[in-house]
Structures are given as C-alpha cells and as structure tokens.
C-alpha positions as CSV (number, residue, x, y, z in Angstrom):
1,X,19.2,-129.7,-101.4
2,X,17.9,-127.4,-98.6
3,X,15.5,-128.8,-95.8
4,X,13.0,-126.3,-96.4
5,X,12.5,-127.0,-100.7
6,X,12.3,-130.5,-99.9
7,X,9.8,-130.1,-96.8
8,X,7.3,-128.1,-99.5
9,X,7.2,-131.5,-101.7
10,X,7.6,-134.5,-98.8
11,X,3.5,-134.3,-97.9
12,X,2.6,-135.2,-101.5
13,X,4.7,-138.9,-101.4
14,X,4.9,-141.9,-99.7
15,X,3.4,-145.2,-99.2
16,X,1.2,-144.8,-96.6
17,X,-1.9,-143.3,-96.9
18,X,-3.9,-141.1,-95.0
19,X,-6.5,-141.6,-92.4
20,X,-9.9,-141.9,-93.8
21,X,-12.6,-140.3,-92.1
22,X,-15.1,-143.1,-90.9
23,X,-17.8,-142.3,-93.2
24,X,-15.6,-143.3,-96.2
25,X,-14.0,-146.4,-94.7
26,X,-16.2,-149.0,-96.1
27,X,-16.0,-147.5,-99.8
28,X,-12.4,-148.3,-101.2
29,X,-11.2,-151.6,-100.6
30,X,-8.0,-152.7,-101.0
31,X,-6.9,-154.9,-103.7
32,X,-7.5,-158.8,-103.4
33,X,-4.1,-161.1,-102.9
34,X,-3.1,-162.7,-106.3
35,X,-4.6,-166.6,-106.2
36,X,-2.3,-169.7,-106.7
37,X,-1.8,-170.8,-110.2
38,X,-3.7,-174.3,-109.4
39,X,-6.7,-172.0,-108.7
40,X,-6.8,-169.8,-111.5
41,X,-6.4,-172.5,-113.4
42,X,-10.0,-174.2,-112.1
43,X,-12.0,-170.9,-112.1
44,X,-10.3,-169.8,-115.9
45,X,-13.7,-171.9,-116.9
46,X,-15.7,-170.3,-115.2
47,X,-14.9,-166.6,-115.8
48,X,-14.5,-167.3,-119.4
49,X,-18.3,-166.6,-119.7
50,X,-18.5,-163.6,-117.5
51,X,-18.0,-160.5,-118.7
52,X,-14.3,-158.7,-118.4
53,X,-14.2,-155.8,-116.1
54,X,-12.1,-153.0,-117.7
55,X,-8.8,-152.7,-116.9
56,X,-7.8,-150.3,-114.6
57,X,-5.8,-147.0,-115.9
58,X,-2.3,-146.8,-114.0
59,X,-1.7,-144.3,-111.7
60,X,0.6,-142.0,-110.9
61,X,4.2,-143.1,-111.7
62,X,5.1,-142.1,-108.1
63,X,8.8,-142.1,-108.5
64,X,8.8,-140.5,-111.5
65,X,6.7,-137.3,-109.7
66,X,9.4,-137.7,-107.1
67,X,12.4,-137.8,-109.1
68,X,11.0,-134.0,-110.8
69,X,10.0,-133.1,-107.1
70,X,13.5,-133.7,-106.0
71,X,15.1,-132.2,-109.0
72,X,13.1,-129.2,-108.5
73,X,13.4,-128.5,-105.1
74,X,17.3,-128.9,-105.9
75,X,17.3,-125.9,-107.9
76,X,15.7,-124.1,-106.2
77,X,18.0,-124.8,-103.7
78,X,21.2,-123.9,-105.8
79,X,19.5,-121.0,-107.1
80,X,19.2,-119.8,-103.6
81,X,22.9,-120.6,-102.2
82,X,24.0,-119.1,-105.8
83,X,22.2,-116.1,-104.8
84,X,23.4,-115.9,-101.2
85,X,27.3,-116.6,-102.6
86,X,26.9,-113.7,-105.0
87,X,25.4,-111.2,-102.3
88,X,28.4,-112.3,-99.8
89,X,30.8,-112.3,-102.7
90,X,29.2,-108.7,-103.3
91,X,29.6,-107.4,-99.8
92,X,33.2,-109.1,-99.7
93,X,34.7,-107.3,-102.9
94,X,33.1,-103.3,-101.7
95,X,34.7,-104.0,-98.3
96,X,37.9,-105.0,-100.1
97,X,37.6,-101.7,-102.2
98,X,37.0,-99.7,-99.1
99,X,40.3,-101.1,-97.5
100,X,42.5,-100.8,-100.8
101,X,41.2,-96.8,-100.7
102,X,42.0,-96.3,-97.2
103,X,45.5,-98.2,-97.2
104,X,46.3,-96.2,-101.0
105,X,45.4,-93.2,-98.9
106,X,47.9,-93.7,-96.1
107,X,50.5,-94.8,-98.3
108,X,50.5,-91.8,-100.0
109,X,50.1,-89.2,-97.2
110,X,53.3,-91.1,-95.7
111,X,55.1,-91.4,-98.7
112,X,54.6,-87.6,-99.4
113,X,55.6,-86.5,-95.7
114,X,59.0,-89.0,-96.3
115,X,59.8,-87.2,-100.2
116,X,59.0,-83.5,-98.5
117,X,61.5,-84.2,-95.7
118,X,64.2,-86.0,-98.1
119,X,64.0,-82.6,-100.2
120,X,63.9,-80.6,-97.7
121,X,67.2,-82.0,-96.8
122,X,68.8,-82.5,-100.0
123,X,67.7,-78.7,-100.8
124,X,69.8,-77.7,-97.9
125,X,72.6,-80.1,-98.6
126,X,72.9,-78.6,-101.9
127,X,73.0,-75.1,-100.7
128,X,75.5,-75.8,-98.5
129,X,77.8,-77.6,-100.5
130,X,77.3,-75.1,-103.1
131,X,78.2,-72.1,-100.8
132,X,81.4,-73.7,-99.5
133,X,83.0,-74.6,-103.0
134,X,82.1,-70.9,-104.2
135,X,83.6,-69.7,-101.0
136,X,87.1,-71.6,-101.7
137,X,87.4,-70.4,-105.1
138,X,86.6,-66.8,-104.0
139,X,89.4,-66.8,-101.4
140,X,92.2,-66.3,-103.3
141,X,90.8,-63.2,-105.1
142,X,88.7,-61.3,-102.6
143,X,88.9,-59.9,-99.5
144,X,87.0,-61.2,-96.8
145,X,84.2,-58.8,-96.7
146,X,83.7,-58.7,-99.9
147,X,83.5,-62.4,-99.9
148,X,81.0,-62.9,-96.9
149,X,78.7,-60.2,-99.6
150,X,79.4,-62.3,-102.5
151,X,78.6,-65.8,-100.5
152,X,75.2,-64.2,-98.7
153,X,73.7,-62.9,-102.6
154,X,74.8,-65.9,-104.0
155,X,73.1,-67.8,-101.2
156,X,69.7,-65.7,-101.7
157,X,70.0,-66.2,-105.2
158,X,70.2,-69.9,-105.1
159,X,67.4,-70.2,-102.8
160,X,65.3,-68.1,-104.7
161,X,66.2,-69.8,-108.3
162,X,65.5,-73.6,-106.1
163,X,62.2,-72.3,-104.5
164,X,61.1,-70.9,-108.1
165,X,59.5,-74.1,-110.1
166,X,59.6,-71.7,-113.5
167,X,63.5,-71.1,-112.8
168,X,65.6,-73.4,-115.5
C-alpha cells in the first residue's frame, strides 16, 4: 500500500481524540468507571424504581471502517503500480521494436554487400573457368587466331547471357 493512499484515510482513525475548543469542554463527559459488583448489588434497590435511561446506540465499528479504509487505499494503490508497470512495460516493448528494426536493417544491408561480392566473384570464377576449358578443346582444331576470336565472342556472349536475368 502506497504512503500517500493511506495518508488520505489515517486523519479519520485512532483513539485519541481531538482537542476541544474551551467553550465545549464542559459538555461531553466521559464515561463513568464500571462499579464493584458488592456495590451494584446495594444500589440494584434503589434504581429499580427510577426510570431506565435508554440505551445508547453503538457507534461506529472503528475497525471495521478501517479494515474498508485499508482495503481501499490498497487498490488504489495496485491500480496505480499496475498502471505505472503497464506504461513502463509499454515504453520498454516500442524501444525493443525500434532496436529489432535498426539491427534487421543492418543485417540486411551487410548481408546484401557480403552476397553482391560472393557473386561478383563466383560470376567471374565461372567465366574464367568456362573460357579456359573451351579454349583447350579448341586447340586441337583451330588456329590460334581464330581461337583468341572464338574465346573473346564466346566470352562477350557469356557475359551478356549472365548479366541478362530473362536469359535461360
């Protein structure tokens, strides 16, 4: 229970009772002490013939007004944490989508650079390799110049059927 619900409740209970201004000081007196049986006994008699004075009504059941004070001023108080834990819990989870967005975003900018330089390399790999086993076959039947002619339009031609997405 917060300090501040239970402060709003705390000036209506207690047992002592407030100053009273000195005009009213002679007007409520405070209840007589309970006589010794022996005592009540002897004056039974004698108030037996005066008239009864009504009873008077209870008061206040004090600790029941205190038990409802406390338990309201306890939830009120979890309503409030459970308010604050839900703003923080709020605030936590959009600063946890903000990083997931950022750190998604650099993942993918270095994962792209890392693919574009893997097939830049494996494109030119290919080209090579490809241009050196044509070139070996092509030894035996042409001459040379017609070979470096063969291997440089076969070399264009690869290039441009790799570079072309549409080409099969």
């Amino acid at each position: 229970m917060s300090a501040k619900a239970l402060k709003l409740h705390l000036p209506h209970f207690g047992t002592a009772h407030p100053p009273r201004p000195a005009g009213l000081q002679g007007l409520h007196q405070e209840p007589a002490p309970a006589k010794p049986a022996a005592v009540a006994a002897s004056t039974d008699k004698t108030q037996a013939a005066a008239p009864a004075r009504p009873a008077k009504p209870a008061g206040p059941d004090h600790a029941a007004i205190l038990a409802a004070a406390v338990a309201a001023a306890r939830t009120e108080a979890e309503t409030s944490a459970r308010q604050a834990f839900e703003a923080e819990r709020a605030r936590d989870a959009e600063a946890f989508d903000a990083h997931l967005a950022l750190a998604r975003q650099q993942w993918a900018a270095e994962t792209a650079d890392t693919l574009q330089a893997s097939l830049a390399s494996a494109h030119e790999a290919m080209e090579a390799r490809i241009c050196d086993t044509l070139g070996r076959i092509l030894v035996p039947f042409l001459s040379e110049a017609v070979r470096a002619q063969a291997l440089s339009e076969m070399s264009a031609m690869i290039t441009r059927l790799l570079s072309d997405p549409k080409a099969p």
